[in-house]
PDB file of the backbone (N, CA, C, O) and the ligand in Angstrom, with CONECT records:
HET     ZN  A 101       1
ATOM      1  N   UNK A   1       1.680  -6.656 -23.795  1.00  0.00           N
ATOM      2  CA  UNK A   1       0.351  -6.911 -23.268  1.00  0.00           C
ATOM      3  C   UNK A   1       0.374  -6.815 -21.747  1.00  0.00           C
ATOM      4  O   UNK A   1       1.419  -6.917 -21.104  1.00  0.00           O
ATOM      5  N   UNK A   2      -0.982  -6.588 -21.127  1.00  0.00           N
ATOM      6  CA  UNK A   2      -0.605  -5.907 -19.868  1.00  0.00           C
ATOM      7  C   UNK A   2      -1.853  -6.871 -19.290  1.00  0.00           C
ATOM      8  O   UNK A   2      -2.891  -7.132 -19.898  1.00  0.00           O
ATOM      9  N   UNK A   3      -1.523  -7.262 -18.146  1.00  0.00           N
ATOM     10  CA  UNK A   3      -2.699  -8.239 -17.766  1.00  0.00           C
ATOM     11  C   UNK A   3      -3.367  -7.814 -16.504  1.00  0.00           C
ATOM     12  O   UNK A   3      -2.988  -7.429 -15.398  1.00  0.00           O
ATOM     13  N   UNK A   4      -4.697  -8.067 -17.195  1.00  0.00           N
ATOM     14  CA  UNK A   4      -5.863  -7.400 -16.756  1.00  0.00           C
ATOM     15  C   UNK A   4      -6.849  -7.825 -15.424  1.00  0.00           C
ATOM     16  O   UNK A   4      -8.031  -7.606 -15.688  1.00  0.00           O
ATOM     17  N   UNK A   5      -6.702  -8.206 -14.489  1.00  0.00           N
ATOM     18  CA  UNK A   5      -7.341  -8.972 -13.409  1.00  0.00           C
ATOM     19  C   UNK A   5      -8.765  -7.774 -13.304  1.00  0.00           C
ATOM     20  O   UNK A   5      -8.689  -6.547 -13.255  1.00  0.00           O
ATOM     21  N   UNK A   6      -9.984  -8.628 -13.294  1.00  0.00           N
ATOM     22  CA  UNK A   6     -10.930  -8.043 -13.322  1.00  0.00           C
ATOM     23  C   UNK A   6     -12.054  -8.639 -12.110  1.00  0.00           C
ATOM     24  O   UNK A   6     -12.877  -7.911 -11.555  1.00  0.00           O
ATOM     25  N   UNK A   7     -11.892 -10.110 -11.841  1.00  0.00           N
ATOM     26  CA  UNK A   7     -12.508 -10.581 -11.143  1.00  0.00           C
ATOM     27  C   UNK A   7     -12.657 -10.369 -10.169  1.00  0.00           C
ATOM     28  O   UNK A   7     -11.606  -9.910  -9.723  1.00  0.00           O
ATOM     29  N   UNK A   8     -13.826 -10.440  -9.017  1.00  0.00           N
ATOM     30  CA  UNK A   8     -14.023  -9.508  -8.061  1.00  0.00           C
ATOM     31  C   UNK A   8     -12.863 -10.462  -6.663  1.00  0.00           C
ATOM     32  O   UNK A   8     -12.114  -9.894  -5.867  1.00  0.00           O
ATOM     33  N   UNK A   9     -13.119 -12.138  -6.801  1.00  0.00           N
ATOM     34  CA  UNK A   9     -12.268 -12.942  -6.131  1.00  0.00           C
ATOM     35  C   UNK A   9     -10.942 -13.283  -6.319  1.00  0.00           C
ATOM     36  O   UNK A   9     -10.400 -14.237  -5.761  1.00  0.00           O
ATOM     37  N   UNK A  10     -10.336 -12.421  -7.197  1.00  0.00           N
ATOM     38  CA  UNK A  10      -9.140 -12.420  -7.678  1.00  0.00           C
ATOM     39  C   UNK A  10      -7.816 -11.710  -6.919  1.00  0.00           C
ATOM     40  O   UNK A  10      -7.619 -10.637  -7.489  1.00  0.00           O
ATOM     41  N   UNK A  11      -6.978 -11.886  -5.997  1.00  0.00           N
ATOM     42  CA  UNK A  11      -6.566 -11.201  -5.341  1.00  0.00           C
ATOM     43  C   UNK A  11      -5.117 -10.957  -6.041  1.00  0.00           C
ATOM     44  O   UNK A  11      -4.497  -9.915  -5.829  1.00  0.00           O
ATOM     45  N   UNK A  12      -4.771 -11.671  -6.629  1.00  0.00           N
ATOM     46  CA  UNK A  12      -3.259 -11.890  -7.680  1.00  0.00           C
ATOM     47  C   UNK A  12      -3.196 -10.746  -8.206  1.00  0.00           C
ATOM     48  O   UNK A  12      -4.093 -10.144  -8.796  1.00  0.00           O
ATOM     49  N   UNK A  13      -1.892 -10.350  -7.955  1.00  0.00           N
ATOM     50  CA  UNK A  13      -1.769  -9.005  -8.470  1.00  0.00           C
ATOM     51  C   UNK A  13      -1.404  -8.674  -9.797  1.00  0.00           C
ATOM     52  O   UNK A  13      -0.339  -9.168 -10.164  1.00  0.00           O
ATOM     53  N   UNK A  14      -2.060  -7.908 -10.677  1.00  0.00           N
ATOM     54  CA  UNK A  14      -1.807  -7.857 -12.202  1.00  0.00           C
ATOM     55  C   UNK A  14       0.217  -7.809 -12.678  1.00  0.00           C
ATOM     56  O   UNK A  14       0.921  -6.881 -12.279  1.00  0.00           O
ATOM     57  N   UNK A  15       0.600  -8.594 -13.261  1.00  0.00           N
ATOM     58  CA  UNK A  15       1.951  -7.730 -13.188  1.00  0.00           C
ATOM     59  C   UNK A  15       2.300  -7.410 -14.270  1.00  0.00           C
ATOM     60  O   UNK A  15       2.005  -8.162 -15.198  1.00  0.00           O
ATOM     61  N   UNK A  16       3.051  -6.185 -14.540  1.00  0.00           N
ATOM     62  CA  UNK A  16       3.315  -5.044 -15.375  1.00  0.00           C
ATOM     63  C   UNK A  16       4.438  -5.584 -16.085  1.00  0.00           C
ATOM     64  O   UNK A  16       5.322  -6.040 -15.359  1.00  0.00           O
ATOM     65  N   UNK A  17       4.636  -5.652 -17.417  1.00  0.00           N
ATOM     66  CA  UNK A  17       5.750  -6.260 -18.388  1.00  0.00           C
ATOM     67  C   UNK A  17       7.053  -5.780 -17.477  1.00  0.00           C
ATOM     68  O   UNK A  17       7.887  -6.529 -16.967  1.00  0.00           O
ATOM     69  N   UNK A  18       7.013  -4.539 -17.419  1.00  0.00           N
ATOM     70  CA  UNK A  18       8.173  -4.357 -16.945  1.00  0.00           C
ATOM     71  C   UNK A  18       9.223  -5.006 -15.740  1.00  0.00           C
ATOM     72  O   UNK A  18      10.445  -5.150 -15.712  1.00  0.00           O
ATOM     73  N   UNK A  19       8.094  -5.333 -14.734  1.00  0.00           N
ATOM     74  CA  UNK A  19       8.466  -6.094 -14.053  1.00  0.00           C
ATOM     75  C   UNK A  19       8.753  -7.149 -13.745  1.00  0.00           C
ATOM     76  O   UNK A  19       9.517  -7.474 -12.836  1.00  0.00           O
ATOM     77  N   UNK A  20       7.842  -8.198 -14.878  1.00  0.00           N
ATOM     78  CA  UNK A  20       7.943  -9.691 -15.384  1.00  0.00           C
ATOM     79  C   UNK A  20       9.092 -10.136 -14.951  1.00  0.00           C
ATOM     80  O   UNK A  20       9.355 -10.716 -13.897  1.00  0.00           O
ATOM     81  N   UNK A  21      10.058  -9.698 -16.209  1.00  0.00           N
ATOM     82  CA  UNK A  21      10.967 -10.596 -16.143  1.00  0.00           C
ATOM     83  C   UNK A  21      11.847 -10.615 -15.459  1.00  0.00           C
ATOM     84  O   UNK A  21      12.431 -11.674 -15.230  1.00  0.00           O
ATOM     85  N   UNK A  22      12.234  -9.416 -14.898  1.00  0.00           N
ATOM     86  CA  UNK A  22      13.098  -9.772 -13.392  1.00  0.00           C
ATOM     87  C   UNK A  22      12.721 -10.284 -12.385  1.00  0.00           C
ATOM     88  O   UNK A  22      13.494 -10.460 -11.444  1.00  0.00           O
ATOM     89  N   UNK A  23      11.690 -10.574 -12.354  1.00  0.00           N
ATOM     90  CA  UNK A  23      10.866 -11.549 -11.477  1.00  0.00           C
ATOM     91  C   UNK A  23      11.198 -12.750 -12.009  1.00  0.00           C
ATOM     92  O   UNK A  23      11.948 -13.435 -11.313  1.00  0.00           O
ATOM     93  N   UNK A  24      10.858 -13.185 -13.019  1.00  0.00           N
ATOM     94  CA  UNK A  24      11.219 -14.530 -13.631  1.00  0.00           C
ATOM     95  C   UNK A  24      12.615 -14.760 -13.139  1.00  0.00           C
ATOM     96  O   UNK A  24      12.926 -15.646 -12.342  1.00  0.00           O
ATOM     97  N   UNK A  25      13.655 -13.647 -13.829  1.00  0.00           N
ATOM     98  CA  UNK A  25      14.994 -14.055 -13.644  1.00  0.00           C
ATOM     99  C   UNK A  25      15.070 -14.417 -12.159  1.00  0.00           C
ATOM    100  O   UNK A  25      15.746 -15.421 -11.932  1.00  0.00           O
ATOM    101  N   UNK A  26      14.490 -13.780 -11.044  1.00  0.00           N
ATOM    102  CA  UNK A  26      14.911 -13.611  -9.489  1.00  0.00           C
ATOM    103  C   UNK A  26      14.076 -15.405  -9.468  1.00  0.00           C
ATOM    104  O   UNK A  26      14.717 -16.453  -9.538  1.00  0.00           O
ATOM    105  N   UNK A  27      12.984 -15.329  -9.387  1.00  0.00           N
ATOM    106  CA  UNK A  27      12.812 -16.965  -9.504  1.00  0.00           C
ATOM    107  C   UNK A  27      13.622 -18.241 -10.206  1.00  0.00           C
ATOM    108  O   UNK A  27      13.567 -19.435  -9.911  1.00  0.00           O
ATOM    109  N   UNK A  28      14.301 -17.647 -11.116  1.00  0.00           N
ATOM    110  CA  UNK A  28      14.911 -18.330 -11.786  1.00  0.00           C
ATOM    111  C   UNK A  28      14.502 -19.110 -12.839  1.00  0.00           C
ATOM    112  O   UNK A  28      15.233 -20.062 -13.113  1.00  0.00           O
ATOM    113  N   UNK A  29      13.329 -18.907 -13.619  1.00  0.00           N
ATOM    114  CA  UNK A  29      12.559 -19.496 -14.337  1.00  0.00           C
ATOM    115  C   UNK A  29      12.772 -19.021 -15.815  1.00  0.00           C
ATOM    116  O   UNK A  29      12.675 -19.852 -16.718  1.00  0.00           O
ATOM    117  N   UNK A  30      13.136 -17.356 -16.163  1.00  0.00           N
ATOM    118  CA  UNK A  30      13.355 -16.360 -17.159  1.00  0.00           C
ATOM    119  C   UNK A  30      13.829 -17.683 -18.398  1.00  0.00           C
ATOM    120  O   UNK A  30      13.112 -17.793 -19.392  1.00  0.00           O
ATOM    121  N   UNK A  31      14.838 -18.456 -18.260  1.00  0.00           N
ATOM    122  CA  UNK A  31      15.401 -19.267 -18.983  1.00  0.00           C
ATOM    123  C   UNK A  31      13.977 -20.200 -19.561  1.00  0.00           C
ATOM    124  O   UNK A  31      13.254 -19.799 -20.472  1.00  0.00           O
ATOM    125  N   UNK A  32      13.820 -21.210 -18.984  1.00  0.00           N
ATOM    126  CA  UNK A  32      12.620 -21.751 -19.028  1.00  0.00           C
ATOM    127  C   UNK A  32      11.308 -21.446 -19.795  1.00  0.00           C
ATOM    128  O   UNK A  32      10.654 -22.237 -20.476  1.00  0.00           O
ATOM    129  N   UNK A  33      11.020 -19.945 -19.510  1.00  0.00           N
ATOM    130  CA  UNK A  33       9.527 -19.206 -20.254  1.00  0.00           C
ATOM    131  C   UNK A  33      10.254 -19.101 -21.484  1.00  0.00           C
ATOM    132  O   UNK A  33       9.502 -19.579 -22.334  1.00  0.00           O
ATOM    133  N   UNK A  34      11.156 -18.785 -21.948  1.00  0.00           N
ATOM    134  CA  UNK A  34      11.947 -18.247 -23.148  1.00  0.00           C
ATOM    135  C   UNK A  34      12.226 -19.224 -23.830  1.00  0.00           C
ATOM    136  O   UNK A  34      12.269 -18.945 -25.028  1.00  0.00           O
ATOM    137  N   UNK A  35      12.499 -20.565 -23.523  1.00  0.00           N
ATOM    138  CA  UNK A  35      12.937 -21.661 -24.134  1.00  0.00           C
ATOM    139  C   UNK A  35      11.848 -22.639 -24.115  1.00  0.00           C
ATOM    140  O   UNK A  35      12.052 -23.842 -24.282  1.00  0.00           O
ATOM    141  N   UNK A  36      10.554 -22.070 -23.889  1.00  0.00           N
ATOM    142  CA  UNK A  36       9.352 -22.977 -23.750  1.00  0.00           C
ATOM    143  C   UNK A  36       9.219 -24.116 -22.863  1.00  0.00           C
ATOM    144  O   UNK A  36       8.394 -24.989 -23.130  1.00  0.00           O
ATOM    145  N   UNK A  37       9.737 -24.169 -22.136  1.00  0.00           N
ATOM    146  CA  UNK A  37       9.944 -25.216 -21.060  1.00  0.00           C
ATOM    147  C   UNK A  37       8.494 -25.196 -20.092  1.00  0.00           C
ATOM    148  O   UNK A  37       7.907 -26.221 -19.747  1.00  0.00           O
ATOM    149  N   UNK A  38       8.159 -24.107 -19.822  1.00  0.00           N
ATOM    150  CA  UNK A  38       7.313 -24.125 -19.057  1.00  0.00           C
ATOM    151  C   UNK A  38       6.128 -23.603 -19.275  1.00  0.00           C
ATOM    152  O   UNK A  38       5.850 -22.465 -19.653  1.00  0.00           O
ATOM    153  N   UNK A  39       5.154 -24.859 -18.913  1.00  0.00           N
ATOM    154  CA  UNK A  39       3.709 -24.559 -19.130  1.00  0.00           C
ATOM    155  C   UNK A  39       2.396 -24.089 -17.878  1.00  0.00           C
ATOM    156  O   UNK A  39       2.544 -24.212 -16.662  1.00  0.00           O
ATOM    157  N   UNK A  40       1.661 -23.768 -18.286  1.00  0.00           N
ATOM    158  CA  UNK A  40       0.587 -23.334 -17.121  1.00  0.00           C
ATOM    159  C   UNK A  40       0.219 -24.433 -16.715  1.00  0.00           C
ATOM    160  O   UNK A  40      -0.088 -25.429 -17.371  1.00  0.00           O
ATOM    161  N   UNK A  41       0.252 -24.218 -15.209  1.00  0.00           N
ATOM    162  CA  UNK A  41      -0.269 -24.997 -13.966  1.00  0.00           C
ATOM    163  C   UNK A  41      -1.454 -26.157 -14.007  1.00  0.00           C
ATOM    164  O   UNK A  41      -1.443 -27.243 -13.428  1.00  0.00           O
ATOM    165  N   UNK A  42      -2.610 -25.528 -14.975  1.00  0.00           N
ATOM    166  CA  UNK A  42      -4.057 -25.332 -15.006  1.00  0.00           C
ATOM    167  C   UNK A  42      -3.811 -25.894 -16.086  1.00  0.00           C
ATOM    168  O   UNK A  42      -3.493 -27.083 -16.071  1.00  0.00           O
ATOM    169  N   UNK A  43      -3.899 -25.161 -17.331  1.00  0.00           N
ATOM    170  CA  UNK A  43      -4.190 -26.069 -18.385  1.00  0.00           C
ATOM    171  C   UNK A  43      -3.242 -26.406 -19.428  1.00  0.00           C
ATOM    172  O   UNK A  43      -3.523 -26.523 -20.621  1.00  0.00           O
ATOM    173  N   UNK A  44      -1.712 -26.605 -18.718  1.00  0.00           N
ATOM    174  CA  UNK A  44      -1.026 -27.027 -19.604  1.00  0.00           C
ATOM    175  C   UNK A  44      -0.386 -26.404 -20.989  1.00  0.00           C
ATOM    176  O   UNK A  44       0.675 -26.781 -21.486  1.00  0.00           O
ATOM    177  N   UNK A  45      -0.962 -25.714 -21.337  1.00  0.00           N
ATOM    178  CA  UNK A  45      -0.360 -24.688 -22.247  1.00  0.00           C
ATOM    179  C   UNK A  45       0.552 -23.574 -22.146  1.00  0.00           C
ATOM    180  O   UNK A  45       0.561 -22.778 -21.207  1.00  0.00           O
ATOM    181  N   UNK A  46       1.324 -23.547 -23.152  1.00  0.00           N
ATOM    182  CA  UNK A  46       2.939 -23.210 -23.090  1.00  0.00           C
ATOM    183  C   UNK A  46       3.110 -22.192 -22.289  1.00  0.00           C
ATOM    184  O   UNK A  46       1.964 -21.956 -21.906  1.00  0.00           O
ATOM    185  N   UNK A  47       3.763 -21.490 -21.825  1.00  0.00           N
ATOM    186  CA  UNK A  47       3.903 -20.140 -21.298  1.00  0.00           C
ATOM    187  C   UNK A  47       4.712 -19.316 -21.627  1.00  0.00           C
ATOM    188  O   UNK A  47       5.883 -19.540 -21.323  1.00  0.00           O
ATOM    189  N   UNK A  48       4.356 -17.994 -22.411  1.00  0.00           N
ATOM    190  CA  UNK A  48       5.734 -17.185 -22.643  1.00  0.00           C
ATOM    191  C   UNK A  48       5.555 -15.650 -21.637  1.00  0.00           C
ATOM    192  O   UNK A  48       4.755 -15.534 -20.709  1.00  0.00           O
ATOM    193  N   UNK A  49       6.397 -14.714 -22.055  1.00  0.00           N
ATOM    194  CA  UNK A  49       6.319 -14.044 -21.327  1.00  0.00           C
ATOM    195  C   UNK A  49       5.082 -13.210 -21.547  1.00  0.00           C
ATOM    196  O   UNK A  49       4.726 -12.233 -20.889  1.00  0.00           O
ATOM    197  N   UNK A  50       4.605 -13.655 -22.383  1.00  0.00           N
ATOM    198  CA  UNK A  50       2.882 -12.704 -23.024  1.00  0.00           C
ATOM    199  C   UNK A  50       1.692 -13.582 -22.394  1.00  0.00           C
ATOM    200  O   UNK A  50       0.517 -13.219 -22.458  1.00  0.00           O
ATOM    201  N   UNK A  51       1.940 -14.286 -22.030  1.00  0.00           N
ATOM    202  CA  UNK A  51       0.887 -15.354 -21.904  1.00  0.00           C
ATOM    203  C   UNK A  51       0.985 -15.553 -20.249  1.00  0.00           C
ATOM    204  O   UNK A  51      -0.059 -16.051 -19.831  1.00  0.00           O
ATOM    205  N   UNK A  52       1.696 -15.366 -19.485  1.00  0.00           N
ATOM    206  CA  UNK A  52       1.342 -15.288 -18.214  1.00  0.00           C
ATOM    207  C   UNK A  52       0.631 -14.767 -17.447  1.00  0.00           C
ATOM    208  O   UNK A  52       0.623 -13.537 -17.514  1.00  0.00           O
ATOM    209  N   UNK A  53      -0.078 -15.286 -16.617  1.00  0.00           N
ATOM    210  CA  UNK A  53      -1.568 -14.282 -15.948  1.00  0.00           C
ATOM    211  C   UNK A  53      -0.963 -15.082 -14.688  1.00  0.00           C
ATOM    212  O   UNK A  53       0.123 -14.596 -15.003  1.00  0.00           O
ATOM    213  N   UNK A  54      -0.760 -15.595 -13.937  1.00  0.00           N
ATOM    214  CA  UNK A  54      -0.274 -15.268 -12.442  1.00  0.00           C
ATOM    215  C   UNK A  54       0.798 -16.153 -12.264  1.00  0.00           C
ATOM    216  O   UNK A  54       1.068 -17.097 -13.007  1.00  0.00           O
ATOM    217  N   UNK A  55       1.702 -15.646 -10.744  1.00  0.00           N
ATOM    218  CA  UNK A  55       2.502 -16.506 -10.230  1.00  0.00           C
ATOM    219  C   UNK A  55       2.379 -16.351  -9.023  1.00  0.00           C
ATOM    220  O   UNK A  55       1.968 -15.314  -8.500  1.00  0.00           O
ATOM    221  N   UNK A  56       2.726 -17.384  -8.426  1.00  0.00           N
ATOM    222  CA  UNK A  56       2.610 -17.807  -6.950  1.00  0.00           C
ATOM    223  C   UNK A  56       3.619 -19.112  -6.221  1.00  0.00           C
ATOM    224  O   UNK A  56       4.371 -19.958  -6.704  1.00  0.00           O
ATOM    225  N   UNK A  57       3.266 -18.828  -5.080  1.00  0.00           N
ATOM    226  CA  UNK A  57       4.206 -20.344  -4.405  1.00  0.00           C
ATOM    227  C   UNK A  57       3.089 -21.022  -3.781  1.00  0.00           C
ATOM    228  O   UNK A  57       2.102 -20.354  -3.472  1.00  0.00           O
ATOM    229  N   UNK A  58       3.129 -22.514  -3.514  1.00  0.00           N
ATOM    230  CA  UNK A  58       2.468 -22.800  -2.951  1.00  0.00           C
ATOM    231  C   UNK A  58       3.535 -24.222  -2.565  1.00  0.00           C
ATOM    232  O   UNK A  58       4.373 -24.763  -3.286  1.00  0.00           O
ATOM    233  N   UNK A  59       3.121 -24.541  -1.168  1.00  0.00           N
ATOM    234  CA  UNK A  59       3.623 -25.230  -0.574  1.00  0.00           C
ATOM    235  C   UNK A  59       5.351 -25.175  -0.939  1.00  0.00           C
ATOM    236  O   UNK A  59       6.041 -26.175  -1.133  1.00  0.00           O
ATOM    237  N   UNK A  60       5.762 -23.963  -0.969  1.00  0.00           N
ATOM    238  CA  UNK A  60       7.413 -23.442  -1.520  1.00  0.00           C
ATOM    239  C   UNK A  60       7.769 -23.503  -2.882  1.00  0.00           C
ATOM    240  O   UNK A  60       8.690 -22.953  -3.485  1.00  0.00           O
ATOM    241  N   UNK A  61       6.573 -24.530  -3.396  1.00  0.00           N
ATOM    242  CA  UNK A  61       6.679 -24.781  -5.045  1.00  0.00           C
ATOM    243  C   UNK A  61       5.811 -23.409  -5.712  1.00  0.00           C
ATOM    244  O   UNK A  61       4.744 -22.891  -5.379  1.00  0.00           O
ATOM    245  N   UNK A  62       7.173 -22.975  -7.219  1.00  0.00           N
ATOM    246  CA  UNK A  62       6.899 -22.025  -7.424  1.00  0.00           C
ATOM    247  C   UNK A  62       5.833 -22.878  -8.986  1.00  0.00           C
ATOM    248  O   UNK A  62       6.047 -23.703  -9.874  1.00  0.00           O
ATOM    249  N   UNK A  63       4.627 -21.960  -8.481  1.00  0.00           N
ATOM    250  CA  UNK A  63       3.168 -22.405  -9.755  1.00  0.00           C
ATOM    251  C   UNK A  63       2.783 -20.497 -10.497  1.00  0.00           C
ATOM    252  O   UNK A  63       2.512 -19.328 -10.225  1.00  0.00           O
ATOM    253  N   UNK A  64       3.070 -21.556 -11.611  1.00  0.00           N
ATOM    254  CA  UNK A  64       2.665 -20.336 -12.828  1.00  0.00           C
ATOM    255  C   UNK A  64       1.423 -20.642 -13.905  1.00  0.00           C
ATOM    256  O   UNK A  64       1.263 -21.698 -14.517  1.00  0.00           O
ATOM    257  N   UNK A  65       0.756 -19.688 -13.964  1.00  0.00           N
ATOM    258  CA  UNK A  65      -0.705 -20.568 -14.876  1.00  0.00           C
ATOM    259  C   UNK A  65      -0.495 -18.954 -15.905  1.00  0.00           C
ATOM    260  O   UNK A  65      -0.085 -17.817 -15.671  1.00  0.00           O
ATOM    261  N   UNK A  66      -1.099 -19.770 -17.213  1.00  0.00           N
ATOM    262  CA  UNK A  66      -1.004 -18.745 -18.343  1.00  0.00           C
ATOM    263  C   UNK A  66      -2.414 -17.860 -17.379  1.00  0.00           C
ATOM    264  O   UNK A  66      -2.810 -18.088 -16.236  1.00  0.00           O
ATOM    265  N   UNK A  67      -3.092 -16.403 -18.804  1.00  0.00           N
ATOM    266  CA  UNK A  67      -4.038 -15.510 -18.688  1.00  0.00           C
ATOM    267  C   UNK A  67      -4.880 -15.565 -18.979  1.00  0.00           C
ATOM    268  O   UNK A  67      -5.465 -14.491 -19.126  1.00  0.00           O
ATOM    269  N   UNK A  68      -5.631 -16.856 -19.302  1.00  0.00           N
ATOM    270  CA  UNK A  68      -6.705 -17.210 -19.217  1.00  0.00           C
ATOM    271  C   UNK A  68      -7.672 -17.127 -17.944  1.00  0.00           C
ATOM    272  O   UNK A  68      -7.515 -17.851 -16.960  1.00  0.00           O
ATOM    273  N   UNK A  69      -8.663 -16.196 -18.057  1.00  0.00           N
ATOM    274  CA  UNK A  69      -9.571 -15.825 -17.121  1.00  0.00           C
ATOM    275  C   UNK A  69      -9.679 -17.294 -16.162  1.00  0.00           C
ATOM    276  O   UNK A  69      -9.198 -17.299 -15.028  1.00  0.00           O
ATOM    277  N   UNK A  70     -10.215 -18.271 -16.619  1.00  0.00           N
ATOM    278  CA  UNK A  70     -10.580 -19.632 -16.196  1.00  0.00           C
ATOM    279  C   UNK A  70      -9.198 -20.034 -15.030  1.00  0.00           C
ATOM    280  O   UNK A  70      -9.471 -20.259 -13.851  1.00  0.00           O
ATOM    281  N   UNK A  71      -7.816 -20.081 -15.506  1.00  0.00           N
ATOM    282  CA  UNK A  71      -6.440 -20.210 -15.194  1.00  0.00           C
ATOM    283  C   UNK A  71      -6.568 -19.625 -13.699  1.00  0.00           C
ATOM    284  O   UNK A  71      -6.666 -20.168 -12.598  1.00  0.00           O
ATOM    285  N   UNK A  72      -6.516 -18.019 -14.217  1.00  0.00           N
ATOM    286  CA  UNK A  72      -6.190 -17.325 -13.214  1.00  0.00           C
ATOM    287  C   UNK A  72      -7.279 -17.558 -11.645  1.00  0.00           C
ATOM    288  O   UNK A  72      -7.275 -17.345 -10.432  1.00  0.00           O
ATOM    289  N   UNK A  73      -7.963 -18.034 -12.551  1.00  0.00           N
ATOM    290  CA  UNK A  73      -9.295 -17.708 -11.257  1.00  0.00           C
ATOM    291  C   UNK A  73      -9.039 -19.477 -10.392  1.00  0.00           C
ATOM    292  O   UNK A  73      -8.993 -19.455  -9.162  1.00  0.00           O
ATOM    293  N   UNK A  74      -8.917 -20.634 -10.990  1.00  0.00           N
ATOM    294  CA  UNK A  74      -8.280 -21.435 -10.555  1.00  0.00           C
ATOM    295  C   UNK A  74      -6.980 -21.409  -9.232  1.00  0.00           C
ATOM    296  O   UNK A  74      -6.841 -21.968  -8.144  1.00  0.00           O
ATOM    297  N   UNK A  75      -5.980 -20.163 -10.275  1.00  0.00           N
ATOM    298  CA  UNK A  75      -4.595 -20.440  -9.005  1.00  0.00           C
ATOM    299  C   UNK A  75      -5.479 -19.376  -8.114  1.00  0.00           C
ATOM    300  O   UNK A  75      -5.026 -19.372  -6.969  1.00  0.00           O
ATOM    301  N   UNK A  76      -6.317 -18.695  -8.220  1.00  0.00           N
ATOM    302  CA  UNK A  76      -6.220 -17.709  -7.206  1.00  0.00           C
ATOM    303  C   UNK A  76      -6.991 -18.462  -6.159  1.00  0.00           C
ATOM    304  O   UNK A  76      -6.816 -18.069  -5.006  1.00  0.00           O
ATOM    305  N   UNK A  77      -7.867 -19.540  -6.357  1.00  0.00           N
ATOM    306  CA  UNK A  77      -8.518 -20.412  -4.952  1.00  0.00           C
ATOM    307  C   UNK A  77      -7.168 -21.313  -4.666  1.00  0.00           C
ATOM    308  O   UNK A  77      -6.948 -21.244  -3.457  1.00  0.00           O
ATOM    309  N   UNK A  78      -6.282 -22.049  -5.256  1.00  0.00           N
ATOM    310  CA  UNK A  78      -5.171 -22.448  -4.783  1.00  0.00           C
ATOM    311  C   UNK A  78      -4.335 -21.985  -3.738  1.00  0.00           C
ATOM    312  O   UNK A  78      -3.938 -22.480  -2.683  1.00  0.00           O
ATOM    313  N   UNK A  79      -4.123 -20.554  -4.502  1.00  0.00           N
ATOM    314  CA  UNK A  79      -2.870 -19.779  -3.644  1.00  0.00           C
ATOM    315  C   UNK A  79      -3.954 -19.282  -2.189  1.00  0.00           C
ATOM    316  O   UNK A  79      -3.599 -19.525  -1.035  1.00  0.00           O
ATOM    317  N   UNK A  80      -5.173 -18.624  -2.495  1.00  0.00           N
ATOM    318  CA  UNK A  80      -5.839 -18.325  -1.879  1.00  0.00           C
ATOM    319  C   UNK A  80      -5.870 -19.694  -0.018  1.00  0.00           C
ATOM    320  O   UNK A  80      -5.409 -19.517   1.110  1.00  0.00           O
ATOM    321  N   UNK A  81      -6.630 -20.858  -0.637  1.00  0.00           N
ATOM    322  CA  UNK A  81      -6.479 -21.632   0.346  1.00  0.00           C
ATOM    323  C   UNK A  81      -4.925 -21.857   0.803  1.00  0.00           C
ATOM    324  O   UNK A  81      -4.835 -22.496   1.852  1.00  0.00           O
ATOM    325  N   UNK A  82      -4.144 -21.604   0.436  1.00  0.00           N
ATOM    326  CA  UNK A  82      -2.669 -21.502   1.100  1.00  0.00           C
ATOM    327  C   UNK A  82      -2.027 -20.858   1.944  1.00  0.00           C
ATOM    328  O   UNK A  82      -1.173 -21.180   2.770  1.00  0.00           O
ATOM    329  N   UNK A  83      -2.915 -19.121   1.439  1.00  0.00           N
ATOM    330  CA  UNK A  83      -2.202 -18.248   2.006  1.00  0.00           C
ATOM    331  C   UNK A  83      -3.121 -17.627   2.785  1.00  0.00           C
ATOM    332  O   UNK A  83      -3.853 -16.717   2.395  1.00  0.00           O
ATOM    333  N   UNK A  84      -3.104 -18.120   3.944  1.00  0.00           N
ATOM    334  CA  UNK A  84      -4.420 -17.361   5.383  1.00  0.00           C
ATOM    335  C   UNK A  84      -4.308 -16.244   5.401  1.00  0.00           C
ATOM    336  O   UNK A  84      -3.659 -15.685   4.516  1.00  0.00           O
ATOM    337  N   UNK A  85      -4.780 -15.687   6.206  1.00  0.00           N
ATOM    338  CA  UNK A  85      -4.551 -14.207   6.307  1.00  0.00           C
ATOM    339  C   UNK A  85      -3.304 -13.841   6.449  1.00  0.00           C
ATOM    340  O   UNK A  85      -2.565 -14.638   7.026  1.00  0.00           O
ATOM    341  N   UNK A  86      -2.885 -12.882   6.092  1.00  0.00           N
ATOM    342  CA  UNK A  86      -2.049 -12.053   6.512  1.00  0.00           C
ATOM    343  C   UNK A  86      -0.914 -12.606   5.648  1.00  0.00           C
ATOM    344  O   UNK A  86       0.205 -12.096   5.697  1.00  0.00           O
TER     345      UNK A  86
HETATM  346 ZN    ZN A 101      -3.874 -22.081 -18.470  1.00  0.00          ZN2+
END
C-alpha cells in the first residue's frame, strides 16, 4: 500500500514502501513496528508497516501517527508548528 497525501496543508512527504523500512531500521524503530510495540501518536492504534501515514521528530522525539487522513493532518500542524521555515 502506498500512501496517499492529498491534503492541500499537508506538507509530510508520502513515503514509498520501499523506502519505509530502512528508514525505520535507520531510526531504529523497524523492530518495534514488527513486533507491535508501537502505536500512532494521535490515536493510539497499532502501527505496522501498512498502516503508517507519517513520521517526524519533534522536539528530537521521534513521533509516528498511523494513515488515517484525521492522524496525518494532526502531525502535520505538530511537526508543522515545530519546524519554521526552512
Ligand atoms: Zn492514528
Amino acid at each position: 500500500m502506498r500512501v496517499k497525501l492529498k491534503h492541500k496543508n499537508i506538507h509530510i512527504p508520502a513515503i514509498s514502501d520501499d523506502v519505509l523500512p530502512h528508514l525505520l531500521v535507520r531510526l531504529k524503530v523497524y523492530d518495534d513496528i514488527v513486533s507491535g510495540k508501537m502505536k500512532c501518536r494521535i490515536c493510539g492504534r497499532k502501527l505496522t508497516l501498512d498502516t503508517i501515514g507519517a513520521i517526524g521528530m519533534l522536539n528530537g522525539e521521534l513521533i509516528l501517527v498511523c494513515d488515517k487522513l484525521s492522524c496525518i493532518s494532526k502531525a502535520s500542524i505538530l511537526f508543522s508548528e515545530f519546524q519554521t521555515s526552512g
